[in-house]
N, CA, C and O atoms as a Tinker XYZ file with bonds, in Angstrom:
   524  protein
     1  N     82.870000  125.045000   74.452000    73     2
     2  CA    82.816000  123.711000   73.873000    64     1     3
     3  C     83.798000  123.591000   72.707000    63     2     4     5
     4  O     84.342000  122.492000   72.597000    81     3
     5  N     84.121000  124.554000   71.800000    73     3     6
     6  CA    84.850000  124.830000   70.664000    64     5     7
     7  C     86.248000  124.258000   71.474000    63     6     8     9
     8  O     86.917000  123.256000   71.223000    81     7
     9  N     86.415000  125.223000   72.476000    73     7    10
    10  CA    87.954000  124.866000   72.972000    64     9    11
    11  C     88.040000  123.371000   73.368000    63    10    12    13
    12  O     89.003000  122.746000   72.924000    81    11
    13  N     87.030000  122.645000   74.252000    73    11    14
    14  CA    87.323000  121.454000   74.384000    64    13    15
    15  C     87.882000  120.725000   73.187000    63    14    16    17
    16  O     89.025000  120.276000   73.099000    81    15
    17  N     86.698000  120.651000   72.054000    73    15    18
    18  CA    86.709000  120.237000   70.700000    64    17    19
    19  C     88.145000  119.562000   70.209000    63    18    20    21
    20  O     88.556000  118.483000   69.783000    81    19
    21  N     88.733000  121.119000   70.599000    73    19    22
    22  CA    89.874000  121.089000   69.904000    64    21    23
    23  C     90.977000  120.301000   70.604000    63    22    24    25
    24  O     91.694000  119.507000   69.994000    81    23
    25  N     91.106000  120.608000   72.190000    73    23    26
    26  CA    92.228000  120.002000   73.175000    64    25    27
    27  C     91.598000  118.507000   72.622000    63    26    28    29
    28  O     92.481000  117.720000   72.280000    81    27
    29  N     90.496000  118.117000   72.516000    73    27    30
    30  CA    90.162000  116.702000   72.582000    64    29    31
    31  C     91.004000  116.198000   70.860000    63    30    32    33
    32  O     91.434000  115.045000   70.812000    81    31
    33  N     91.128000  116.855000   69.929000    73    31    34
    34  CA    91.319000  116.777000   68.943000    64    33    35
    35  C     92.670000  116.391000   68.760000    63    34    36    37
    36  O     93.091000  115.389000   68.182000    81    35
    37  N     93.500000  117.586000   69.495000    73    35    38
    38  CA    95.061000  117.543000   69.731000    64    37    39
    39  C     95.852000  116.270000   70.543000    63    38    40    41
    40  O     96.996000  115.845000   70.383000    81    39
    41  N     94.480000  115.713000   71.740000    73    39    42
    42  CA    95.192000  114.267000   72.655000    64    41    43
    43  C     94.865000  113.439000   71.356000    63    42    44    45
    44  O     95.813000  112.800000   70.899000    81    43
    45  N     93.785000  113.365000   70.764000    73    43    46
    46  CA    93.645000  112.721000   69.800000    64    45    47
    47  C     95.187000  112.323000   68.623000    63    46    48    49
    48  O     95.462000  111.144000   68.402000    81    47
    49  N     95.847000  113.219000   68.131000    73    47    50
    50  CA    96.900000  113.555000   67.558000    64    49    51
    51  C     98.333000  113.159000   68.625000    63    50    52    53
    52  O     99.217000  112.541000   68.030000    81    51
    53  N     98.531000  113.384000   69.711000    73    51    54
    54  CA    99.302000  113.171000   70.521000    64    53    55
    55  C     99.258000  111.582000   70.864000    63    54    56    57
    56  O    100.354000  111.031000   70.968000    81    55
    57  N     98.212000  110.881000   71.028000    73    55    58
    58  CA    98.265000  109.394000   71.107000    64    57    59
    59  C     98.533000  108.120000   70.017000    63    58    60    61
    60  O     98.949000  106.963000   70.066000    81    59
    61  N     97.860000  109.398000   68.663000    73    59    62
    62  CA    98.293000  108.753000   67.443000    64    61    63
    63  C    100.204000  108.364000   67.225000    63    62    64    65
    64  O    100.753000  107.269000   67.101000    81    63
    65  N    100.685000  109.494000   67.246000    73    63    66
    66  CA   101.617000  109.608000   67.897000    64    65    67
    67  C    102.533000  109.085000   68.926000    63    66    68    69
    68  O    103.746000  109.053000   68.724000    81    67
    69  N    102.081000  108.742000   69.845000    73    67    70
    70  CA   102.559000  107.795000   70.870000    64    69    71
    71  C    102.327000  106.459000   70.896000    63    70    72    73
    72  O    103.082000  105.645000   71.428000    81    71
    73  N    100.871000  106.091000   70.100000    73    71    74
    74  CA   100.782000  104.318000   69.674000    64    73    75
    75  C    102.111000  103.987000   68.641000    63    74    76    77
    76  O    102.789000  102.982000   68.848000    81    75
    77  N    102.419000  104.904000   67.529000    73    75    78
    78  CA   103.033000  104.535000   66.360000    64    77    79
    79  C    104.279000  104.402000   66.877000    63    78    80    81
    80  O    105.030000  103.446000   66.680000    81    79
    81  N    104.569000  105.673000   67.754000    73    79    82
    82  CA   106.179000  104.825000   68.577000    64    81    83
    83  C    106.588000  104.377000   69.749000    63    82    84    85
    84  O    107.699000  104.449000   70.273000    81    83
    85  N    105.150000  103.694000   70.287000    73    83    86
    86  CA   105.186000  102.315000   71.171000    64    85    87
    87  C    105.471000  101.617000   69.744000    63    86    88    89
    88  O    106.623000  101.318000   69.430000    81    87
    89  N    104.649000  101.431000   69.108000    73    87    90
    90  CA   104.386000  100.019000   67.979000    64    89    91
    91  C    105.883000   99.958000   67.685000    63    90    92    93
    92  O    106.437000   98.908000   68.010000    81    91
    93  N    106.635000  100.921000   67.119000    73    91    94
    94  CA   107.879000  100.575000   66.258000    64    93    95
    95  C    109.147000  100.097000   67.859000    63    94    96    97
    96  O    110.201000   99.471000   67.753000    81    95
    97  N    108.612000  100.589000   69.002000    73    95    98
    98  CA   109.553000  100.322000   70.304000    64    97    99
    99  C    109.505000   98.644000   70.653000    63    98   100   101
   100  O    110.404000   97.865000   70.970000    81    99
   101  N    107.727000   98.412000   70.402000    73    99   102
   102  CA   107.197000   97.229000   70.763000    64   101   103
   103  C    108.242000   95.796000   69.551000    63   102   104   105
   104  O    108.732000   94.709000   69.856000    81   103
   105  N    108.173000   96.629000   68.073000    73   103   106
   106  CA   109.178000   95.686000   67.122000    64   105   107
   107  C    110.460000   96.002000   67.387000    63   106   108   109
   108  O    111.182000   95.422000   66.576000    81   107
   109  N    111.158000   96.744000   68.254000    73   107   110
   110  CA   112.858000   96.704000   68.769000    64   109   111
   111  C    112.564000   95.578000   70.236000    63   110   112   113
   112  O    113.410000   94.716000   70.471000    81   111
   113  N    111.539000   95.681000   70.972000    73   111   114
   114  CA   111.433000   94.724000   72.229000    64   113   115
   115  C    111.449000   93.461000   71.836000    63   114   116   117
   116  O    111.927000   92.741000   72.714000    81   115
   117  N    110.960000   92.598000   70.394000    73   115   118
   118  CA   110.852000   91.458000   69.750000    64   117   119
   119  C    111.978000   90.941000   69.697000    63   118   120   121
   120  O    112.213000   89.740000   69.830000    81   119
   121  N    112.899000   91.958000   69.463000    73   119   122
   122  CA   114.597000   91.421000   68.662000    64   121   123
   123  C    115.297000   91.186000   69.993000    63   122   124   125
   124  O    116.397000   90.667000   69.805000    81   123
   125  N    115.071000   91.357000   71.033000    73   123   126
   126  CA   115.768000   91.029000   72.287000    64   125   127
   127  C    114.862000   90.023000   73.505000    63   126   128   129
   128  O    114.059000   90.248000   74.410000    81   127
   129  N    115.281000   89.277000   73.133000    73   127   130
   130  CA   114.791000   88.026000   74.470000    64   129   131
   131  C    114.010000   88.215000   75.360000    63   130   132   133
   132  O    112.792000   88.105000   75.500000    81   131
   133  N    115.320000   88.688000   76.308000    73   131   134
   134  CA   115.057000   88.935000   77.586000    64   133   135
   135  C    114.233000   90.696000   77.831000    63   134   136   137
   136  O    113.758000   90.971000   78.933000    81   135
   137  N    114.199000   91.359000   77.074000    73   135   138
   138  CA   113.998000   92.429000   77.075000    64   137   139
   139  C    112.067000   92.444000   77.242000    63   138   140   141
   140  O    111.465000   93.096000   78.095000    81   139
   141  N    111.755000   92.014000   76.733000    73   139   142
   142  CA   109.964000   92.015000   77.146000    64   141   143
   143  C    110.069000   91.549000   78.524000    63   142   144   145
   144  O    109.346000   92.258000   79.223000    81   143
   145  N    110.623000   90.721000   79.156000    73   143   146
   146  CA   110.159000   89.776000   80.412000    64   145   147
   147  C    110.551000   90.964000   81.713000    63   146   148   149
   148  O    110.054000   90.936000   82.839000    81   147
   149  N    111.633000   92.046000   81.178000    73   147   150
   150  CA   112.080000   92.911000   82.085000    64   149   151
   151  C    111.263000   94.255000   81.652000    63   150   152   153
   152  O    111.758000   95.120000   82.375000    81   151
   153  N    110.446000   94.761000   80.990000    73   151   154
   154  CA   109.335000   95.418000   80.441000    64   153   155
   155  C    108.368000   95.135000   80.932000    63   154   156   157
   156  O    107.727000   96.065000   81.422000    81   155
   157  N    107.879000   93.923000   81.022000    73   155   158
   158  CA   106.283000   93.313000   81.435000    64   157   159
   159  C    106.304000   93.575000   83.137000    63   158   160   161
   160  O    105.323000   93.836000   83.833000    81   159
   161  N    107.894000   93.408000   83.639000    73   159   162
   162  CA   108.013000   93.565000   85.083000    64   161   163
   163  C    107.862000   94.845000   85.782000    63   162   164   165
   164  O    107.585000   94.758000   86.978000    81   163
   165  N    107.995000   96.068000   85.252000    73   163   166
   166  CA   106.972000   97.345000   85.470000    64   165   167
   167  C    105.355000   97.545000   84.818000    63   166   168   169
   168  O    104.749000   98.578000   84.536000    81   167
   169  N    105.021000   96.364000   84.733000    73   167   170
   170  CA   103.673000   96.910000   84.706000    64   169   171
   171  C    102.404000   96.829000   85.953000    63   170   172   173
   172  O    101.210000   96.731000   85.671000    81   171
   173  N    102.872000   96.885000   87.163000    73   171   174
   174  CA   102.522000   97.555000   88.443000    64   173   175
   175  C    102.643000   98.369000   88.596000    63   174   176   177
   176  O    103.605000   98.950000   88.093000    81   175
   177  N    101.503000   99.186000   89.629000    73   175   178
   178  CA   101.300000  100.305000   90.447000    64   177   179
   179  C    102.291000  100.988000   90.963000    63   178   180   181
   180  O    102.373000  102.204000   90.791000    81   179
   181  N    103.221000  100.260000   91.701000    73   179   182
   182  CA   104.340000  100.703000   92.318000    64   181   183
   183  C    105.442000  100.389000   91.593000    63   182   184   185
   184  O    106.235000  101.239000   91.998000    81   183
   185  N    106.156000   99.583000   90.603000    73   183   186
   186  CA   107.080000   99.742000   89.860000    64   185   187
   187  C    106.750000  100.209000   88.849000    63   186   188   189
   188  O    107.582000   99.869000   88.007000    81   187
   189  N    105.924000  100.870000   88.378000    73   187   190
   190  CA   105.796000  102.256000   87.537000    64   189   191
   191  C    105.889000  103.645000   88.111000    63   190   192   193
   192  O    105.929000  104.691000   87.464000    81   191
   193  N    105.920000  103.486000   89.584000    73   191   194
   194  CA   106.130000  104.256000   90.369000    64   193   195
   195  C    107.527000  104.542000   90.360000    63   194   196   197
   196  O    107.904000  105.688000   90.115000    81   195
   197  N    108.486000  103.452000   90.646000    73   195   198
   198  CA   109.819000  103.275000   90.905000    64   197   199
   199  C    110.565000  103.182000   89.090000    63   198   200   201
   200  O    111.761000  103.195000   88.802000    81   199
   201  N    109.864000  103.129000   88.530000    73   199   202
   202  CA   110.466000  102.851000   87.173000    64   201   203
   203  C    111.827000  104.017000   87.000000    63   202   204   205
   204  O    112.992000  103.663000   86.816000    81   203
   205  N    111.363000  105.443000   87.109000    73   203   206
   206  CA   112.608000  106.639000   86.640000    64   205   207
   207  C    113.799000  106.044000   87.976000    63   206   208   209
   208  O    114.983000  106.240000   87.703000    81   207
   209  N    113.561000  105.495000   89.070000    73   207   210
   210  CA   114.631000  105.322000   89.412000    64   209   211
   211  C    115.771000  104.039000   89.178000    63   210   212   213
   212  O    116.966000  103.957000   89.460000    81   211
   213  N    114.673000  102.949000   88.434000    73   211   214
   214  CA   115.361000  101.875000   87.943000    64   213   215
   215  C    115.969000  101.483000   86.585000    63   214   216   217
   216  O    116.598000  100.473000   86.270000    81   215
   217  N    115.570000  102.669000   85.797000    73   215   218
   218  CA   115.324000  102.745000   84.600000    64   217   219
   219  C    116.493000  103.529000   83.719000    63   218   220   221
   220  O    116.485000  103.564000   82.488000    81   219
   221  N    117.710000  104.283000   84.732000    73   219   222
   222  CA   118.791000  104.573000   84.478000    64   221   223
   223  C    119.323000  103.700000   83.274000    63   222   224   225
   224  O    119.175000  102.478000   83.269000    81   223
   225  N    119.980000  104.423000   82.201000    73   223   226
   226  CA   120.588000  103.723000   81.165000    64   225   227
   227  C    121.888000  103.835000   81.134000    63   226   228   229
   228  O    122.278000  104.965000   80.839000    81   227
   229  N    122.873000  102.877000   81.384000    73   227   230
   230  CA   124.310000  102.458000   82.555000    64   229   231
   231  C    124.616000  101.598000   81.296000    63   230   232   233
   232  O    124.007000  100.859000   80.522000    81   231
   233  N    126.354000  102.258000   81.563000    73   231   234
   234  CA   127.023000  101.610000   80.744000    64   233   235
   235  C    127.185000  102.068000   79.431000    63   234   236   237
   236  O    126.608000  103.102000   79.095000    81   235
   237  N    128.222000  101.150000   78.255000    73   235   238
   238  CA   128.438000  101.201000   77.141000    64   237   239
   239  C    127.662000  100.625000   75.713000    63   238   240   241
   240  O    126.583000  100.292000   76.204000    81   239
   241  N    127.573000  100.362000   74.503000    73   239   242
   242  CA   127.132000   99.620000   73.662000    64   241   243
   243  C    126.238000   98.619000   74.070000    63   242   244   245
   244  O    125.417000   98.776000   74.973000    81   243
   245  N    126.355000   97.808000   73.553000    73   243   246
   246  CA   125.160000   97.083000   73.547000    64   245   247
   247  C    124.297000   97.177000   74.753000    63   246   248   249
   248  O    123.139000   97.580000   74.641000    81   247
   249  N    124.849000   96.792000   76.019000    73   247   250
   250  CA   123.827000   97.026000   77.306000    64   249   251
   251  C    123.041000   97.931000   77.253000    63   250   252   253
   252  O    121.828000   97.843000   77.440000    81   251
   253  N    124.019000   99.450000   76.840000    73   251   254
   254  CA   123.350000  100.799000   76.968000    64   253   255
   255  C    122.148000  101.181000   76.495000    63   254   256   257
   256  O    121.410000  102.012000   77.022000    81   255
   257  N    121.772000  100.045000   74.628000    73   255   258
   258  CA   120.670000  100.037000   73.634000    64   257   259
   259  C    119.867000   99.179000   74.334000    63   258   260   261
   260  O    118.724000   99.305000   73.896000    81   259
   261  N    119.917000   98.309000   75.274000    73   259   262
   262  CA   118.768000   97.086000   75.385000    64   261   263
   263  C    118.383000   98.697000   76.586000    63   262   264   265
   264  O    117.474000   99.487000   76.330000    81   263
   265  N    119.127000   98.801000   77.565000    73   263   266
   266  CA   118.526000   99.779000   78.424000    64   265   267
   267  C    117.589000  100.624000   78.032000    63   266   268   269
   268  O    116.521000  100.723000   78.636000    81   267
   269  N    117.934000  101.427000   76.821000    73   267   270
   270  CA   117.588000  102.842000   76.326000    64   269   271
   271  C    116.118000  102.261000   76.241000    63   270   272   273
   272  O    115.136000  102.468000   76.954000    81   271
   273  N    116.349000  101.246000   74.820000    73   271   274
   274  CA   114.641000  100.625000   74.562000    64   273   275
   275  C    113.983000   99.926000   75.500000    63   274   276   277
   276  O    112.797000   99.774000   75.210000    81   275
   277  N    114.351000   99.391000   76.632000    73   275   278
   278  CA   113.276000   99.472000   77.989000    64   277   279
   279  C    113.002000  100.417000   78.537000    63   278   280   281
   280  O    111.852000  100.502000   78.968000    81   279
   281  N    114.113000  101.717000   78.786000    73   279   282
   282  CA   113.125000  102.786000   79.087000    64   281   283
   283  C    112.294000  103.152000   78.552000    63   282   284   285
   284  O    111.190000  103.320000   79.071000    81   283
   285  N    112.637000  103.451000   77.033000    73   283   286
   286  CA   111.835000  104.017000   76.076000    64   285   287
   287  C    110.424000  103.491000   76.217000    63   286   288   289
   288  O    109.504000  104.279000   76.432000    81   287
   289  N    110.218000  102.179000   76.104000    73   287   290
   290  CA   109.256000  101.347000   75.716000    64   289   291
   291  C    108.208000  101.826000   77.328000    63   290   292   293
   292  O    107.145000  102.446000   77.355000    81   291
   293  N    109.058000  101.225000   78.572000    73   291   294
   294  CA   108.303000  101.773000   79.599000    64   293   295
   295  C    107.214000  103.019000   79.829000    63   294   296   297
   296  O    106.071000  103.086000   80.283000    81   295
   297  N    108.383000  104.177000   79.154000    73   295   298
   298  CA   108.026000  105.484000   79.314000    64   297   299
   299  C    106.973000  105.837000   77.804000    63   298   300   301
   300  O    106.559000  106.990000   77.928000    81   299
   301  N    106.630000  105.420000   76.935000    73   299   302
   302  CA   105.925000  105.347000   76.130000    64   301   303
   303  C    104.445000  104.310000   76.304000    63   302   304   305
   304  O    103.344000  104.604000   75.838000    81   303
   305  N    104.714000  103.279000   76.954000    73   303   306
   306  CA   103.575000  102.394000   77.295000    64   305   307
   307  C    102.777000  103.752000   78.742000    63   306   308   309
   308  O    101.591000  104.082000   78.716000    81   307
   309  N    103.468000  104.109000   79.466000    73   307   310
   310  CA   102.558000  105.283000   80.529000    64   309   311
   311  C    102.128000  106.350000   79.883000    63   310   312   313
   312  O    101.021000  106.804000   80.173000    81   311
   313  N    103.042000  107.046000   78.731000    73   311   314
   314  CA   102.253000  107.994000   77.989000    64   313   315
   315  C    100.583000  107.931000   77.408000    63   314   316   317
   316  O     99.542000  108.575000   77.543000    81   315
   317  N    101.187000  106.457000   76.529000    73   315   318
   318  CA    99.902000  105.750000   76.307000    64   317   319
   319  C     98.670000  105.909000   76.704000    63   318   320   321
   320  O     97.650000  106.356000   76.181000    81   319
   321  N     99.026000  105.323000   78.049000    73   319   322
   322  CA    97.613000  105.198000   78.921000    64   321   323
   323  C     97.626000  106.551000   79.810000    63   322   324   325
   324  O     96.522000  106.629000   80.347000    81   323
   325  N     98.098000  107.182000   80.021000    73   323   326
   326  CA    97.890000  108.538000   79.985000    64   325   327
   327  C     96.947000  109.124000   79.184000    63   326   328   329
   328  O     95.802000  109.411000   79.534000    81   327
   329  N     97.458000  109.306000   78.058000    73   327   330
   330  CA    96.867000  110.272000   77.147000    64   329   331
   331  C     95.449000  109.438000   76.885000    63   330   332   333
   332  O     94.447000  110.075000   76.562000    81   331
   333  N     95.398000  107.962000   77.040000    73   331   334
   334  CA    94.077000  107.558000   76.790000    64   333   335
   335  C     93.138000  107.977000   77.810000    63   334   336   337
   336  O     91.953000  107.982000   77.475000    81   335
   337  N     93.484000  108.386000   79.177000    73   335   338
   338  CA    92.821000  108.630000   80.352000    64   337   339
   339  C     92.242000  109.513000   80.272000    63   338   340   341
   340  O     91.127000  109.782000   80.717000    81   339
   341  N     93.404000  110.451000   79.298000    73   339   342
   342  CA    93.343000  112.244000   79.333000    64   341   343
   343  C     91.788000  112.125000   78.495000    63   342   344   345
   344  O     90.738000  112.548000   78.977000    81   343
   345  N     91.915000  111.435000   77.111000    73   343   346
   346  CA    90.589000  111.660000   75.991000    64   345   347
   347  C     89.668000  111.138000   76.733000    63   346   348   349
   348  O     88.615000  111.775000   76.729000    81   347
   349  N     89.699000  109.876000   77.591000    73   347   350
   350  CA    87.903000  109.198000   77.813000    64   349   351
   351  C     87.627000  110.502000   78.798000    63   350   352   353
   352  O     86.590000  111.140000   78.611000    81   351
   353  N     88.405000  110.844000   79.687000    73   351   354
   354  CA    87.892000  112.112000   80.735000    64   353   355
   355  C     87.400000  113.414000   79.912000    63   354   356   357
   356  O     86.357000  113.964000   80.267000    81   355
   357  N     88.248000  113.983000   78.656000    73   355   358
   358  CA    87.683000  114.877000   78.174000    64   357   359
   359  C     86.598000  114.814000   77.763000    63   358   360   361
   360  O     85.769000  115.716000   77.642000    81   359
   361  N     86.501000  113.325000   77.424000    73   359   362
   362  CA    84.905000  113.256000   75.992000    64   361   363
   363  C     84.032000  112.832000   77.436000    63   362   364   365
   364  O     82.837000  113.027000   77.210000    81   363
   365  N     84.204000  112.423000   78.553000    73   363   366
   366  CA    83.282000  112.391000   79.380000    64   365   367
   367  C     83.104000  113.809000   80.648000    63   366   368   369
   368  O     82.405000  113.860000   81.660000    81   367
   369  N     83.899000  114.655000   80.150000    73   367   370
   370  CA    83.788000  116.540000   80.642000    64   369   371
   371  C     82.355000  116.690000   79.543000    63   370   372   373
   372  O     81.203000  116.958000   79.883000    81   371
   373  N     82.945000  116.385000   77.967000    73   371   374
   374  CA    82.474000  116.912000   76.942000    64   373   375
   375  C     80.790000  116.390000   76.754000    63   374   376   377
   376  O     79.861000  117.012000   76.238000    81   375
   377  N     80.799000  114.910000   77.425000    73   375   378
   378  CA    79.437000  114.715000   77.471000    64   377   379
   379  C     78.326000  115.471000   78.562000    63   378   380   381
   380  O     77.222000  115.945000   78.294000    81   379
   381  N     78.926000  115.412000   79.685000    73   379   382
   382  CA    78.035000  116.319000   80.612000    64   381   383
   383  C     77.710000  117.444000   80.802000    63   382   384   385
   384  O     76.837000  117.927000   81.524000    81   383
   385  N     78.981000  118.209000   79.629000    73   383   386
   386  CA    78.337000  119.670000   79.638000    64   385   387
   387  C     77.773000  119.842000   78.646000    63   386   388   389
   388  O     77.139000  120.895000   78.581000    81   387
   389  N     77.744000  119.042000   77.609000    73   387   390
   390  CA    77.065000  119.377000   76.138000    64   389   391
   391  C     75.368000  118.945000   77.131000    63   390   392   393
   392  O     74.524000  119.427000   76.376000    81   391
   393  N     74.593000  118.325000   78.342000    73   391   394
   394  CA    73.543000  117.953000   78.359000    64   393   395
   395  C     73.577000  119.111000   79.840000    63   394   396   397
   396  O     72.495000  119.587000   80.184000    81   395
   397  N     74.680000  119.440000   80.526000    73   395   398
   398  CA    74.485000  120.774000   81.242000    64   397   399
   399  C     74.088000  121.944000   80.705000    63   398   400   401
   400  O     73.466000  122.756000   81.391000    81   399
   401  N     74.440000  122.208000   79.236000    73   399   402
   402  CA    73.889000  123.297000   77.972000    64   401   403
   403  C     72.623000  123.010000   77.761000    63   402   404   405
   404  O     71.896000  123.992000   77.613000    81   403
   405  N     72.129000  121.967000   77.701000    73   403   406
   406  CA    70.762000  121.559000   76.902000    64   405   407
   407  C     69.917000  122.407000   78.167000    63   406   408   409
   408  O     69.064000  123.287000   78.049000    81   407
   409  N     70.547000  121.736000   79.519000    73   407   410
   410  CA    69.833000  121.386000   80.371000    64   409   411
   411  C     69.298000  123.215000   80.804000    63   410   412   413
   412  O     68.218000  123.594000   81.257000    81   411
   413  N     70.528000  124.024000   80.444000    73   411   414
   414  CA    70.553000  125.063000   81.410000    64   413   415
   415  C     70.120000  126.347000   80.558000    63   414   416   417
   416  O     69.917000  127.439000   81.089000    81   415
   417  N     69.998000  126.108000   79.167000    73   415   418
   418  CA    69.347000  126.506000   77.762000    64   417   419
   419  C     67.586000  126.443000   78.533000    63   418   420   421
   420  O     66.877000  127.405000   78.829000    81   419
   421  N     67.266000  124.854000   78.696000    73   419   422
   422  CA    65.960000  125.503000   78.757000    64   421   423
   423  C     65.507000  125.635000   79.952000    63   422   424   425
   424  O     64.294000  125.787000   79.808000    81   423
   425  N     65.843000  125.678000   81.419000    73   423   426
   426  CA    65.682000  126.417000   82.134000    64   425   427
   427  C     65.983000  128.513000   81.958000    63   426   428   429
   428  O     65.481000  129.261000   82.797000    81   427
   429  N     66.473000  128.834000   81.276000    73   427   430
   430  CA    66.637000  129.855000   81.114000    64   429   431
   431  C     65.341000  130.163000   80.100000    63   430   432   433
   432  O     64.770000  131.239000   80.280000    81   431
   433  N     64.977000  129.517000   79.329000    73   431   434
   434  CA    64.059000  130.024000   78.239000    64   433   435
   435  C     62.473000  129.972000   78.945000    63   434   436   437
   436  O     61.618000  130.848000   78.816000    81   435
   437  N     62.311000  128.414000   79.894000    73   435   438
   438  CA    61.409000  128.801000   81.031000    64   437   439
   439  C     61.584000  130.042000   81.913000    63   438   440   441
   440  O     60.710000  130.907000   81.870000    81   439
   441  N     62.685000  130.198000   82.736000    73   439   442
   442  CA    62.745000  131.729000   83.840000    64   441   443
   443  C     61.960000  132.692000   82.902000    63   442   444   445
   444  O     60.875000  133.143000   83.267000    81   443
   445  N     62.624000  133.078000   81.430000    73   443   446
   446  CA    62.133000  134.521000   80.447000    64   445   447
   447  C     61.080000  134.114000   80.436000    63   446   448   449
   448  O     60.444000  134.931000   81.102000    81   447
   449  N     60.279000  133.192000   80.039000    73   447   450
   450  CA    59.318000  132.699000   80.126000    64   449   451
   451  C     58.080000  133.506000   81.263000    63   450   452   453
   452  O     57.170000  134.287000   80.985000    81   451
   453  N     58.564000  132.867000   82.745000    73   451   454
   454  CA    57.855000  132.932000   83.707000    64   453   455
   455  C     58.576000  134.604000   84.165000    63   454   456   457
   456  O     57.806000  134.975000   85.051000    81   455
   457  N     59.152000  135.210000   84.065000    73   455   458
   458  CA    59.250000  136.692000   84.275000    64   457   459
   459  C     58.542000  137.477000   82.783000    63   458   460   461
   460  O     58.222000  138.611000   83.138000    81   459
   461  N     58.334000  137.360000   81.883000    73   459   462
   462  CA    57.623000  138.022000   81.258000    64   461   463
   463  C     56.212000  137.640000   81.626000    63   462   464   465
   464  O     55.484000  138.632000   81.650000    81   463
   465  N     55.683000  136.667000   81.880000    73   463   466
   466  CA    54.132000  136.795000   82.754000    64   465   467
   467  C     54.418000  136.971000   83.788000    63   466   468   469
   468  O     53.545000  136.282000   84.315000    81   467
   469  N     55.151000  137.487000   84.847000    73   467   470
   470  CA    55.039000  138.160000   85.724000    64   469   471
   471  C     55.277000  139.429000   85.907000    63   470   472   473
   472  O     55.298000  140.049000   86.971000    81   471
   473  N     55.518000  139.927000   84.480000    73   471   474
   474  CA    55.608000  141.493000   84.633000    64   473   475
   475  C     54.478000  141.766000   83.408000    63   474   476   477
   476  O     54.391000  142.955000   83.100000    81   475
   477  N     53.842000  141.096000   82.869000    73   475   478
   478  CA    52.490000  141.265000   82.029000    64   477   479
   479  C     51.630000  141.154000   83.212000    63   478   480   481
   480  O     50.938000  142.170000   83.138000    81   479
   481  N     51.334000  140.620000   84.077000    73   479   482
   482  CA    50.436000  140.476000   85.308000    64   481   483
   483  C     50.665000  141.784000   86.389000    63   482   484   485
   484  O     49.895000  142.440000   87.091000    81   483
   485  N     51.980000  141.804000   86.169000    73   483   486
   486  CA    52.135000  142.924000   87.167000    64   485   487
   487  C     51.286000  144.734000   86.311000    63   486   488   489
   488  O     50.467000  145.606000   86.605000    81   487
   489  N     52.089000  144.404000   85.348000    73   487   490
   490  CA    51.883000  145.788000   84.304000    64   489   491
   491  C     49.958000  146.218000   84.915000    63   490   492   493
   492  O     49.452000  147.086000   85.626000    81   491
   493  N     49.362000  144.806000   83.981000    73   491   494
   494  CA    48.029000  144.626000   84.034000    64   493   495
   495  C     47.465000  144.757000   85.309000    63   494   496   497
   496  O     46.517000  145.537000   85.406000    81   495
   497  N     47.929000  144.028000   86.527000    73   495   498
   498  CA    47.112000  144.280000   87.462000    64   497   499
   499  C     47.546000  145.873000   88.195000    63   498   500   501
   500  O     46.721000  146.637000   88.696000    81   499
   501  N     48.711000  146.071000   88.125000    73   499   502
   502  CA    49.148000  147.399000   88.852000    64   501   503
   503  C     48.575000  148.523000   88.022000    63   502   504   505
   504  O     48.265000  149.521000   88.673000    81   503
   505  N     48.361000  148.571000   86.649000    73   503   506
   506  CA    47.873000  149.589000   86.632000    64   505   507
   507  C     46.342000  149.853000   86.600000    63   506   508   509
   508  O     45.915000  150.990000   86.400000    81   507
   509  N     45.682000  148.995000   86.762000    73   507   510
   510  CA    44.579000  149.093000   87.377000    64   509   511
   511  C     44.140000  149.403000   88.404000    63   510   512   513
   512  O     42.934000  149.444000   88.648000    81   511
   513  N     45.076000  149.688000   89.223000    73   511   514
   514  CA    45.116000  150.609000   90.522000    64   513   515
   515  C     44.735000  151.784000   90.357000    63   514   516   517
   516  O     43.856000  152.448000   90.906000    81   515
   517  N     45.750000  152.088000   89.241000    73   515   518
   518  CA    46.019000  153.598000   89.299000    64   517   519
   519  C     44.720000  154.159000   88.404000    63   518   520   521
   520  O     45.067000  155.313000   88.149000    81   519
   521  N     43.781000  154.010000   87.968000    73   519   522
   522  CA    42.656000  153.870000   87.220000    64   521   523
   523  C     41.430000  154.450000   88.248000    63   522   524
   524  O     40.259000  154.462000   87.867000    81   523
């Protein structure tokens, strides 16, 4: 559980991270027009699919910067939701085994339980045999 703790700790740190430079990508997407309307147009299943092949950054100056920050922005908006996928799945690993522990804690403390009266019964009745 310690180790989860921690990986959960680190996506934690890694998304912080990846919101702050969507956010500052999201204020370079503002300063260009057309640049959100061709951003918003990979946000499908399949052109997020196709994105690394459309997403080539071609050409010189200026074109080359509107390019760069649509990839960028693209490839930072999937990190995003990535890494958000990654934490709700960990903290929902992290919930079912923290109640698989509870769960499997006291079945074990019942078994010791029910094998120490069955070897107090055994002790007791077997050696009354031998008597």
């Amino acid at each position: 559980m310690a180790q989860v703790s921690l990986d959960l700790k680190e996506k934690y740190a890694l998304l912080d991270q990846a919101k702050l430079q969507y956010d500052r990508t999201v204020e370079q997407v503002r300063g260009h027009s057309d640049l959100a309307a061709r951003v918003a147009a990979h946000a499908g299943f399949f052109s997020r699919l196709l994105a690394p092949l459309t997403l080539q950054p071609q050409g010189q100056g200026a074109a080359n910067e509107v390019a760069a920050i649509e990839s960028r922005a693209v490839r930072l908006g999937e990190t995003v939701a990535d890494l958000e996928y990654a934490v709700e799945t960990h903290e929902l690993f992290k919930r079912w085994f923290s109640r698989w522990l509870a769960f499997h804690i006291a079945a074990s403390v019942a078994l010791y339980l029910f094998i120490i009266f069955h070897i107090a019964t055994e002790v007791r009745l077997g050696l009354r045999w031998l008597a």
